[in-house]
C-alpha positions as CSV (number, residue, x, y, z in Angstrom):
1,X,-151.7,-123.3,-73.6
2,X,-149.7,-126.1,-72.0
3,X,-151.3,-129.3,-71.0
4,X,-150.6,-131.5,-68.3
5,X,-148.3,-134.0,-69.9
6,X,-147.3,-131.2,-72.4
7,X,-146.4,-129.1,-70.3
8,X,-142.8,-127.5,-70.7
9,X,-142.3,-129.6,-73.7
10,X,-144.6,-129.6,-76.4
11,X,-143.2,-131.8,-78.9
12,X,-144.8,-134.2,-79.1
13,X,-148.1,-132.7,-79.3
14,X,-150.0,-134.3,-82.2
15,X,-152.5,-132.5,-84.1
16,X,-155.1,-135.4,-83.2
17,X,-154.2,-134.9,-79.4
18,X,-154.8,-131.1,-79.8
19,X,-158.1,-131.5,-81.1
20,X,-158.9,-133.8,-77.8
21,X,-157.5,-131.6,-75.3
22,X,-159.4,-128.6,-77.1
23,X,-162.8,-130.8,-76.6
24,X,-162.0,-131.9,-73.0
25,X,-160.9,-128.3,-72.0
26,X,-163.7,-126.8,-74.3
27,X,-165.3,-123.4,-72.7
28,X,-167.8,-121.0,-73.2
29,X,-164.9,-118.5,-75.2
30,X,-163.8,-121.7,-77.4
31,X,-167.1,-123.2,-78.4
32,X,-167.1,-125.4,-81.1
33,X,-163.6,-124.2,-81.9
34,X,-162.7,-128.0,-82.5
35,X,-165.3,-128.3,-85.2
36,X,-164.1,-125.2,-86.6
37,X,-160.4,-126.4,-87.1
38,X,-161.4,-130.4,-87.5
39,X,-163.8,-129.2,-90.7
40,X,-161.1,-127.0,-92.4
41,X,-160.3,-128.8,-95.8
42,X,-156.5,-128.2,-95.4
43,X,-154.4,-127.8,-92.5
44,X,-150.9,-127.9,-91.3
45,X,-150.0,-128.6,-88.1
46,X,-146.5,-128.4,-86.2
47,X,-145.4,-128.6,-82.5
48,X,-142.0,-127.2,-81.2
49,X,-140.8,-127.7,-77.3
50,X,-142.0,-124.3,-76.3
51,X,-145.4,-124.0,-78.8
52,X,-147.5,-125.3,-81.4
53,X,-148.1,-123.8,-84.6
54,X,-151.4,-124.1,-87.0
55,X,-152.3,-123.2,-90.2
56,X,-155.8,-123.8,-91.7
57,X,-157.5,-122.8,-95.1
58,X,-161.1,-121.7,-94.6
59,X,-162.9,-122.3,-97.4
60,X,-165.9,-120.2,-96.5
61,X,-163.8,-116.9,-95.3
62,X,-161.1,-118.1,-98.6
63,X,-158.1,-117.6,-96.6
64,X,-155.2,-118.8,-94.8
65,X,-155.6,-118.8,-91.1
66,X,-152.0,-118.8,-89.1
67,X,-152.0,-119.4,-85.5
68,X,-148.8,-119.8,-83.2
69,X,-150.0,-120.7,-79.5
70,X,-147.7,-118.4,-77.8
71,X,-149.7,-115.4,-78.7
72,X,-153.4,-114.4,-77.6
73,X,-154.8,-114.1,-80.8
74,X,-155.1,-115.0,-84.8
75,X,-151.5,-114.4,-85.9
76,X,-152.2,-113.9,-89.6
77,X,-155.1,-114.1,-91.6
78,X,-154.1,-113.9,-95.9
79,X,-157.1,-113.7,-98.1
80,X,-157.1,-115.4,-101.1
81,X,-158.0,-114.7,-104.6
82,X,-161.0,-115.8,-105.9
83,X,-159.7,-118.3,-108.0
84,X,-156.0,-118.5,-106.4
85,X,-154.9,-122.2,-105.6
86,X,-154.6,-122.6,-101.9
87,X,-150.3,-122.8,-101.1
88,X,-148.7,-125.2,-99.5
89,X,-149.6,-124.3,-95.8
90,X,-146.2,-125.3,-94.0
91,X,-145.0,-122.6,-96.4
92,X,-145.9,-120.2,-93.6
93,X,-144.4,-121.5,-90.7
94,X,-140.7,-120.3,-90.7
């Protein structure tokens, strides 16, 4: 997902930006995905030159959620204990 000024370099791609350009380009496929991400209690959130990565703790599913754009779908989903502390999220991104 490269956006116009993004695109071929998405460093500097802020977390706040994504979360505009995913409710200016929103779709029928990605309804309400912005919601979704923007109510998650924890998140982590890091942008390279050729992607972005994010990782989100959904309290209602208990799990870490770990998403790197390059690919078409959820990369990771890691369930949680019931009464596990939730880790440090930039733990996952290597």
């Amino acid at each position: 997902m490269l956006f116009g000024e993004y695109k071929g370099n998405l460093k500097p791609l802020t977390y706040e930006s994504y979360i505009v350009l995913l409710k200016k380009s929103e779709m029928e496929s990605n309804k309400g995905l912005s919601a979704i991400i923007s109510d998650s209690p924890k998140k982590y959130f890091e942008s390279r030159s050729n992607t972005f990565i994010i990782v989100l703790y959904s309290k209602k599913m208990n799990a870490i959620i770990y998403d790197d754009a390059n690919t078409a779908f959820i990369d990771k989903i890691i369930k949680l204990n019931k009464n596990e502390d939730v880790p440090d999220l930039k733990s996952f991104v290597n």
